[in-house]
N, C-alpha and C positions, 0 to 999 in steps of 0.2 A: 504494500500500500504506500505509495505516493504521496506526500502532500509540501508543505514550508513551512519554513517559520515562522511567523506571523512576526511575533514581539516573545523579547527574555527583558522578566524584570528578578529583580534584588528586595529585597525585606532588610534593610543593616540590624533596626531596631525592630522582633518580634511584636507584632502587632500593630504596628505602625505602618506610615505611608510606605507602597511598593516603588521602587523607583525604573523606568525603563533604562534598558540600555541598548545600543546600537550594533555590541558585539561582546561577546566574552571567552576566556578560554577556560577550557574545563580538564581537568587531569584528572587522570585514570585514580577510582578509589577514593576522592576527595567529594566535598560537599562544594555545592556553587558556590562561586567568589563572592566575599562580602556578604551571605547573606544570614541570617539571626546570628548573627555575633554577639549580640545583647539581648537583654530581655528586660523587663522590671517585673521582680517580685512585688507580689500583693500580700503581703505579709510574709513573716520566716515562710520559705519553704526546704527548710533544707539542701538547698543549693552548696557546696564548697568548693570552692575556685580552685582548691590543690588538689582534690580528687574530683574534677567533677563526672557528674554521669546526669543521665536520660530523668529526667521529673516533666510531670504533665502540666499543659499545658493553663491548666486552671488554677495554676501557683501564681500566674501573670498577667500583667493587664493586657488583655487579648478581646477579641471582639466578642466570643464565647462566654464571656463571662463580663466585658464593661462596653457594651456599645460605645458609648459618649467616645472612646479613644480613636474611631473612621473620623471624629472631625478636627480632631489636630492633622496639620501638613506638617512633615518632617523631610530634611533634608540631609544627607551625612556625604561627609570625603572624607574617603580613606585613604587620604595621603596624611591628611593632617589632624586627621580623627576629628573634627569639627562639626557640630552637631546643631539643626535648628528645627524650631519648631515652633509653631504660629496655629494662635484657636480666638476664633471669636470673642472675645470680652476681655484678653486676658492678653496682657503685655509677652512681646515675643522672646524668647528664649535662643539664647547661643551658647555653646561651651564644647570644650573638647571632652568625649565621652573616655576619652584613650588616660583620662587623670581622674582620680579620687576624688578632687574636689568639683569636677566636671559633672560628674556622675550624680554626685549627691548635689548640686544645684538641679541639677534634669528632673532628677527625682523630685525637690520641692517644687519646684515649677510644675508638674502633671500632680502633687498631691491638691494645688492650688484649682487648679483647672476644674480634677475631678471631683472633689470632695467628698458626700457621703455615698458617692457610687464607688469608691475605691472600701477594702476593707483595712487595707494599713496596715502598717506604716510599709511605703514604696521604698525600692529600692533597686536599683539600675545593677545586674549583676556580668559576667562576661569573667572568661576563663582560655588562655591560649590553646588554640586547636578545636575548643568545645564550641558548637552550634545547637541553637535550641529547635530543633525540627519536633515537628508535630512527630513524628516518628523518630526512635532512635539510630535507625538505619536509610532513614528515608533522604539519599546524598542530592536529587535534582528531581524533583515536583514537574511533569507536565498534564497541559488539560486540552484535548484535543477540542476546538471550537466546534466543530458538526454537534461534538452531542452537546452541547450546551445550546447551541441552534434546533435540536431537537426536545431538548426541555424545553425551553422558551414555544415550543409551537403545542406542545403538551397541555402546560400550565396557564397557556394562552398572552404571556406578558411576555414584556421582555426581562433578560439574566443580564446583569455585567460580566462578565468572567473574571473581571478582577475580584468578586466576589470570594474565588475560591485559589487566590493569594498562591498562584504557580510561578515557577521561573520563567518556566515555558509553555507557549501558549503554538499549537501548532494548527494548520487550517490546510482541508483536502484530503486527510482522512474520511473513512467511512464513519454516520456515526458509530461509538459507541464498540468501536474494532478493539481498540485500547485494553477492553476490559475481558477479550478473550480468555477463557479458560488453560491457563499453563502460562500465562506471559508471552516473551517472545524477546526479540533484537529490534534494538533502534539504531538506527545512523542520525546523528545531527549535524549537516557541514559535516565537516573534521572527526565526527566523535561517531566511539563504536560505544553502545549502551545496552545493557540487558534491562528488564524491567523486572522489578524487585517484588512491586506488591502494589494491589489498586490500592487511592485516598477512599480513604470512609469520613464522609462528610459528616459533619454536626452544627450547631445551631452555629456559628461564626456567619455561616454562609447567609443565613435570613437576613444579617446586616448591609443596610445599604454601603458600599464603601466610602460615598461622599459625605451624606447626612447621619450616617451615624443612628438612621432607624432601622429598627427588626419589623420590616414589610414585606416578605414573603417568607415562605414555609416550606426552603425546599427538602429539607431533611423527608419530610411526610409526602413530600413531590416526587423525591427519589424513589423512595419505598413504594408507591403509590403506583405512581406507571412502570418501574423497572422491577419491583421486589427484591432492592438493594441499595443499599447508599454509595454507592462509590460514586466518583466523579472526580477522574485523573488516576496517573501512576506514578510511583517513584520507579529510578530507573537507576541502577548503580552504574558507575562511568570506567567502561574494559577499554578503551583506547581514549588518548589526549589527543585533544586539539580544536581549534577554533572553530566558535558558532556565531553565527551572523545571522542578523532579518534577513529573510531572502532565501537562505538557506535552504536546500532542499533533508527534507525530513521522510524519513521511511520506516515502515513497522514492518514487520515478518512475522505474523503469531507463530510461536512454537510447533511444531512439528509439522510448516509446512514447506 
């Protein structure tokens, strides 16, 4: 199966604005560049920066558990670890996330913002090497647009697909090929890929990404016309190399 790229976007900060990019390089075994490298804790969660590991995602201020957080824009460079973030009513925020003292201004700045929708006390967490993926093994997120194209004609409205916060967003697949029984090989550009395991979608997804309202039900929409939640795969990365919009993107389900 045939199709492209459409658009790869980045997450720096877990739950926060996606950002596009125009190209990336992906290496064999790794997690996409730049993306949850941070997270904020919504109270202890048991996080430790010298041993970290896999904790779920409801430790964080994520869409899942605080809507209000789709209506801050945030903006990060990772050259200089430089962090911004802008919300309606609320004086804009700069600081490098990459320093201690950066962190903890981030953090008071979104306990301000959020207030009694946060449970507390925030706190901006991150660890070398460690990514905070909805999955512990889940290294690059894609969402093929046909089936999102075919929910949206289901449910009768339209989806954003940024709704469901992929790297990659691919277009000219079949719907819903993706989710073949046994996985299969991807080519991206440059990149040889196996698929790991479909996303099992939850409430994040009902959030609108701009306004920050839970106005659609796809979780029950999934279930509903497909009798499953998935919507997307993690794909683990067996060859390096560059991926670009444009790109052509190919699936091969397993054993064909």
């Amino acid at each position: 199966m045939t199709g492209q790229i459409a658009s790869l976007w980045r997450h720096p900060v877990k739950g926060f604005t996606p950002e596009r990019l125009s190209g990336v390089r992906l290496e064999a075994g790794a997690f996409f560049p730049c993306d949850r490298l941070y997270a904020v804790e919504d109270g202890p969660s048991g996080f430790d920066p010298a041993a970290p590991g896999w904790i779920t995602k409801q430790n964080f201020t994520v869409l899942a558990k605080i809507p209000e957080v789709a209506r801050i824009r945030t903006a990060y460079d990772e050259v200089s670890g430089e962090f911004a973030a802008t919300a309606d009513g609320q004086e804009a925020f700069a600081g490098a996330l990459t320093s201690e003292t950066g962190r903890e201004a981030f953090a008071g700045w979104l306990s301000g913002f959020l207030g009694e929708a946060a449970s507390g006390p925030l706190k901006v967490v991150q660890a070398t090497g460690h990514r905070f993926t909805d999955h512990p093994l889940g290294q690059v997120s894609i969402v093929n647009l046909a089936s999102v194209r075919d929910l949206e004609a289901r449910i009768g409205q339209p989806v954003d697909p940024l709704r469901f916060r992929a790297n990659i967003y691919v277009d000219g697949w079949p719907a819903w090929i993706e989710t073949a029984p046994g996985g299969g090989a991807v080519r991206l550009g440059e990149v040889a890929a196996t698929v790991f395991s479909p996303i099992v979608r939850c409430i994040a997804t009902h959030v609108d990404p701009h306004t920050g309202e839970r106005d659609i039900d796809l979780v029950r929409a999934l279930h509903d016309h497909y009798g499953h939640l998935h919507c997307g795969i993690y794909v683990t990365v067996a060859e390096s190399g560059a991926v670009r919009e444009g790109d052509v993107a190919t699936f091969q389900p397993a054993g064909v």
